[in-house]
N, C-alpha and C positions, 0 to 999 in steps of 0.2 A: 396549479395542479389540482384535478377533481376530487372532492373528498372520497371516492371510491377509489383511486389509482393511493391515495396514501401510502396507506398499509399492502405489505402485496400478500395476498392470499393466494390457495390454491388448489380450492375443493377440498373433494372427493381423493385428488392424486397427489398431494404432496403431507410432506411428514403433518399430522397434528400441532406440533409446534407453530408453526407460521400462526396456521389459524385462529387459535389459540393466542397468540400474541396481538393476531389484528384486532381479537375480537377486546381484549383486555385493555387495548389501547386508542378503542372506541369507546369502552364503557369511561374510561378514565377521563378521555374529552366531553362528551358528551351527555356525563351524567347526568339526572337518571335518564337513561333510554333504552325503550323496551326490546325483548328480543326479536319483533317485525321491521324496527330500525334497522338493530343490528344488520339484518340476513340483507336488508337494503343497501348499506353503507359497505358493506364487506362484499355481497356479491355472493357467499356462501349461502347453501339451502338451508330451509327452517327446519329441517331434520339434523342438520350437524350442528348449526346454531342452537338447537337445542340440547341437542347430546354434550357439546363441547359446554353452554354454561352449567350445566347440569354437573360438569365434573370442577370448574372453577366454585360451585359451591360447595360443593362437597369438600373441595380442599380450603376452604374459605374465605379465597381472596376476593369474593364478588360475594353481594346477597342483595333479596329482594328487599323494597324499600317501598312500597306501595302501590298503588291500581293509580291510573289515566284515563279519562278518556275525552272522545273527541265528537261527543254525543253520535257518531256512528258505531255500531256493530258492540261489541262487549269489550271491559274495560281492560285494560292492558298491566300485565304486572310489571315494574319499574325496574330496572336494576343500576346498584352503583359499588363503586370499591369499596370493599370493607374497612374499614379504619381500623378493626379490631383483628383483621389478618396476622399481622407481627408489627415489628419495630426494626425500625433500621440505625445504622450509628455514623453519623459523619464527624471528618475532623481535618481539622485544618493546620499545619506545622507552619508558621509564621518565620522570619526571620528574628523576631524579638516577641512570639505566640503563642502558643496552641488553644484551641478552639473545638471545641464538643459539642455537637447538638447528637440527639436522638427526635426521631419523629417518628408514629405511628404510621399506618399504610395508606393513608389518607391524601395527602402527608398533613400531617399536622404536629408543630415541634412540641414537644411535652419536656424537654430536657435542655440546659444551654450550662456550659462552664469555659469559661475565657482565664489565662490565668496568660500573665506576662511571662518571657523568661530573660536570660539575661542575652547578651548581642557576648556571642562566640565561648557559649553554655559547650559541655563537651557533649558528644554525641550521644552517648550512654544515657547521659542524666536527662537529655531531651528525652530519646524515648522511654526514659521508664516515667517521666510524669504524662507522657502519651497516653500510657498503657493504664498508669492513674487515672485518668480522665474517663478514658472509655471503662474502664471499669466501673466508677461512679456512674455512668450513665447507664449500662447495663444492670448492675445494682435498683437504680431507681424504677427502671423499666419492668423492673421484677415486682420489684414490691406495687406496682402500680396491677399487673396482672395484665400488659400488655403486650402476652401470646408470645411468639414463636421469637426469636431473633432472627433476622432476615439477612445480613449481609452488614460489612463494614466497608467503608470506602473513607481514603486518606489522601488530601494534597499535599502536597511538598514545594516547595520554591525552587525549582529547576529540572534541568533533563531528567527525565525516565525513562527506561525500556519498562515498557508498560505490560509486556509478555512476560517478563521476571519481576517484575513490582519491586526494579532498585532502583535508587534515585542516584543515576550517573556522574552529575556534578551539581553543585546550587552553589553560585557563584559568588551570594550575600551571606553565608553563611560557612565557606570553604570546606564543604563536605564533599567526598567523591565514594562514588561505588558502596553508598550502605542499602543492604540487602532488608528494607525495610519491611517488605512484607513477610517477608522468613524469620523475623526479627516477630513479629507480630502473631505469625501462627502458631510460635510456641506458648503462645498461652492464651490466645482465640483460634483454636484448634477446627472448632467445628462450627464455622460459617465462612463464605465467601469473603475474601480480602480482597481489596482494588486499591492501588497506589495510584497516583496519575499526579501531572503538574497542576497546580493549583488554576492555571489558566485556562487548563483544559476543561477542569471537571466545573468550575466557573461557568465555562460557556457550553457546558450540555445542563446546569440549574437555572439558566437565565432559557434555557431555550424549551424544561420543559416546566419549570413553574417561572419563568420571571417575563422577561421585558422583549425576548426572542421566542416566544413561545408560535410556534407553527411557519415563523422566519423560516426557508428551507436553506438560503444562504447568506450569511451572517456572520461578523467577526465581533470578539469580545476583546475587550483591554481593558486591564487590570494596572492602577497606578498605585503605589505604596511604596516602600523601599527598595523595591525594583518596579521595573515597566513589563509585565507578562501581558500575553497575549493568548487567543484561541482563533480557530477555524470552522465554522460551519458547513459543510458542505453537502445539501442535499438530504438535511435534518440529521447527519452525522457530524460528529468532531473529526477533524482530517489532524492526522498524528505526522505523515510523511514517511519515508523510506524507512530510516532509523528513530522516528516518533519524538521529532523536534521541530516539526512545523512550528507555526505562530511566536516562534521566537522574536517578536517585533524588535524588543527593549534592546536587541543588538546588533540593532539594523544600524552601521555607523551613518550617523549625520554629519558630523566634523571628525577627522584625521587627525587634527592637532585639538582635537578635544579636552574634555578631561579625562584621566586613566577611569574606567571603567574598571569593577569587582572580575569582570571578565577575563580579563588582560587585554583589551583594545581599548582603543581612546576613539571619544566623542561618537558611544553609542546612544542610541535615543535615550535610554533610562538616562543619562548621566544629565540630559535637558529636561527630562519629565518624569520625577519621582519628590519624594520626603524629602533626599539630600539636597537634591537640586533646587526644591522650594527654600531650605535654608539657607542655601549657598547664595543664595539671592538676596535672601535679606539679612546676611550678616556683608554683602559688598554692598548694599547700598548704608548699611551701617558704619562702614569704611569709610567711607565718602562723606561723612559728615553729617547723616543724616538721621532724623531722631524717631521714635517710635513707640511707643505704649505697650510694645511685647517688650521693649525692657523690662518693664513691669511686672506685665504676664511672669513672667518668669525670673524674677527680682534678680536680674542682672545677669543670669547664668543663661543665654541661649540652649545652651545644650539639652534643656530641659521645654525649649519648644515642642509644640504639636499642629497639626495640623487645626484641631479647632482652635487653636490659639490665635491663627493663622489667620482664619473664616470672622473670629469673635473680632479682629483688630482689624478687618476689612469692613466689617457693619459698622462698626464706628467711623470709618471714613478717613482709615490710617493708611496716609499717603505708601509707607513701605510696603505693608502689606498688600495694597492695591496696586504697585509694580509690580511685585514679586509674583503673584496671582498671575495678573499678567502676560507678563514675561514667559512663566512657562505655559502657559495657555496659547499662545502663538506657536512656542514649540510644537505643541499637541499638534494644533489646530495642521500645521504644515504637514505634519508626520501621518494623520490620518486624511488628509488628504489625496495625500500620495496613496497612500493603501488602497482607497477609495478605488482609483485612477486604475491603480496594479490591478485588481481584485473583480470589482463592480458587484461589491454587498450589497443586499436591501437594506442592509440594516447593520450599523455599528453601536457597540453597546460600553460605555463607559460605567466602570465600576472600583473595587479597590477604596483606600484611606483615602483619597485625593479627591472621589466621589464628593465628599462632605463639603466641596467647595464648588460643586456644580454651575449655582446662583452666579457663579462671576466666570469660571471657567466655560459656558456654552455661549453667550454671545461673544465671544471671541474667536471660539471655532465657531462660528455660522459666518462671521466675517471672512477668516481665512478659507472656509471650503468656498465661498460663494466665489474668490479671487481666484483659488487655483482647483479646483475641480472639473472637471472635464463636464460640460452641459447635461449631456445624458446624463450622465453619471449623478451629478449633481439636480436633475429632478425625478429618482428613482430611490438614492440611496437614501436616507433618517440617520441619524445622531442621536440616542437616545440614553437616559440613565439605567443602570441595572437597577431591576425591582430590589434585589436582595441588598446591595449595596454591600456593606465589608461581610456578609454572610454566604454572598454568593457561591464560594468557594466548597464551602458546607451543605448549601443546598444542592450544589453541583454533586457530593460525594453520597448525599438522597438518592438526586439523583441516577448516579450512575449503577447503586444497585437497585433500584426500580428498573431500571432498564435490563436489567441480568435477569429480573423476577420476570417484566414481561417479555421476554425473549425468548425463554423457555420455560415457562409458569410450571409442566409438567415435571422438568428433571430439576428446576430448584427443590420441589416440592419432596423430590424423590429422596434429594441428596440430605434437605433437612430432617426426614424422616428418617434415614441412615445414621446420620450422625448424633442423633436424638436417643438410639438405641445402644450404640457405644458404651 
């Protein structure tokens, strides 16, 4: 796709919006680049190219950053995203987590609180240390003097209707029907809320700051205490009918599996997650066999981790170098197939299970090379998420950056509305 057909613009005849979006998300790749680029790249005239940055500085999200030039003709004034625009808030609801960042407009993170919570916390108590969290982070953001607040965005571990911002069931943590962003507007009233599945908003952070960036079709997986998933499609996340695409983790592989958090047996997470790592190496521990995560963890597996896991594989510890393994072939089959289904350019591993890469990727390069369809297999890449277990958070960045350049004009509007309240 030509970098002119990107963004679609549309003069002179279509709302301000668009162009305005194209143009915000030209300056954003492209930084710094002047406005004779711009009107190049976009296809718009240097009369609206000018009028439309003119009103992006004026409301702050763009500013000059200095002259260029190219020893022809007179020197060019520069322009790039203001970092001093606002602040935005992301967060992440783990199934034994929650997770805050705040990042300036740039993005650049200024703010991070991780705080464990307990595995089947009652619903209430998760989100008021939610509400905690982002408030410390808005708190900071204040005293730092870093402008406007722009938008909060939240992942959650399972189905969403993403038009009501409730999280319909999360099947690791047995919640159904909490009306999470109504839950959240009562006391961040006055900016933009976005719930979404953590997989989703994962795989629009990897696609516009991480490892998928400018990828236009591309799938993202997420391994942790479940197996999530995302969709790409044409530089958009594809949600589906009812906004449950990329469900991978309950794609059954075996029938007589294990029971699944779900209610089905021998879905893919139940081969390639945290549990399923452990499951692994407490039956080769069954079996007779001995290993230095005793240790790790003086006797009590329960209290294994995933770098426990990575730390007793660098040492050259036979169980842990199964167990690795073992579900590494899972993987490797299961995205193959997808591969095969789909025809990505690009699949992006990420999540807790990320932190064992080193051993987990030449095993999937083994299994695609075996069952991958030829084309398929010298088109598509296997690659790491840039953000790794943040991605999720960078995803909720980004999905209100995407709401700011979508309609830079009526964000702007609504902030200023709500500012006067």
């Amino acid at each position: 796709m030509s970098e002119r057909s990107r963004y679609q613009t549309g003069g002179q005849t279509l709302l301000r919006q668009i162009n305005l979006s194209a143009i915000m998300n030209n300056i954003r790749e492209e930084s710094p680049i002047s406005r004779a680029l711009l009107a190049e790249k976009t296809g718009l005239n240097k009369a609206t190219i000018s009028s439309l940055v003119t009103e992006l500085i004026e409301n702050q999200y763009v500013h000059e950053v200095g002259l260029t030039s190219n020893g022809v003709g007179r020197p060019r004034v520069m322009l790039s995203i203001n970092p001093e625009a606002g602040y935005i808030v992301g967060a992440e609801v783990g199934v034994d987590f929650i997770l805050v960042i705040a990042t300036d407009f740039e993005p650049k993170q200024i703010f991070q609180k991780y705080q464990k919570i307990e595995s089947g916390e009652d619903i209430n108590r998760v989100l008021e240390l939610l509400i905690r969290q982002i408030q410390d982070a808005i708190d900071f953001c204040k005293k730092k003097n870093a402008g406007k607040f722009l938008g909060l965005a939240v992942g959650v571990p399972g189905l969403v209707d993403y038009a009501e911002g409730t999280l319909l069931f999360a099947p690791n943590l047995n919640w159904r029907n909490v009306p999470v962003r109504a839950h959240l507007k009562k006391r961040f009233a006055s900016v933009p809320i976005f719930i979404d599945n953590e997989a989703n908003m994962a795989t629009l952070g990897e696609y516009y700051f991480g490892s998928a960036h400018k990828a236009e079709d591309a799938l993202y997986l997420s391994a942790g205490v479940g197996l999530g998933g995302g969709i790409l499609r044409g530089g958009c996340v594809l949600r589906g009918v009812v906004g449950m695409a990329g469900e991978f983790g309950h794609i059954v592989m075996d029938s007589d599996g294990e029971l699944c958090a779900c209610g089905n047996r021998g879905c893919w997470e139940t081969q390639v997650s945290q549990k399923a790592l452990y499951r692994y190496i407490r039956e080769e521990l069954d079996a007779g066999k001995k290993t230095i995560l005793s240790e790790f963890t003086h006797g009590d597996l329960s209290q294994l981790s995933v770098d426990m896991v990575v730390e007793a594989a660098d040492a050259g510890d036979n169980v842990a170098l199964e167990a690795l393994t073992r579900l590494s072939h899972y993987l490797g089959t299961g995205i193959a197939s997808l591969i095969n289904a789909l025809n990505p350019e690009l699949v992006v591993f990420g999540g807790i299970l990320s932190a064992a890469w080193g051993y987990i990727k030449p095993v999937i390069d083994t299994d695609l090379k075996a069952n991958v369809l030829l084309w398929d297999r010298q088109v598509t890449q296997v690659v790491l998420a840039k953000h790794g277990m943040n991605a999720c958070v960078m995803g909720a960045v980004a999905t209100v950056f995407q709401s700011v350049f979508s309609k830079p004009q009526t964000n702007e509007m609504s902030l200023q509305k709500n500012l006067t309240k």
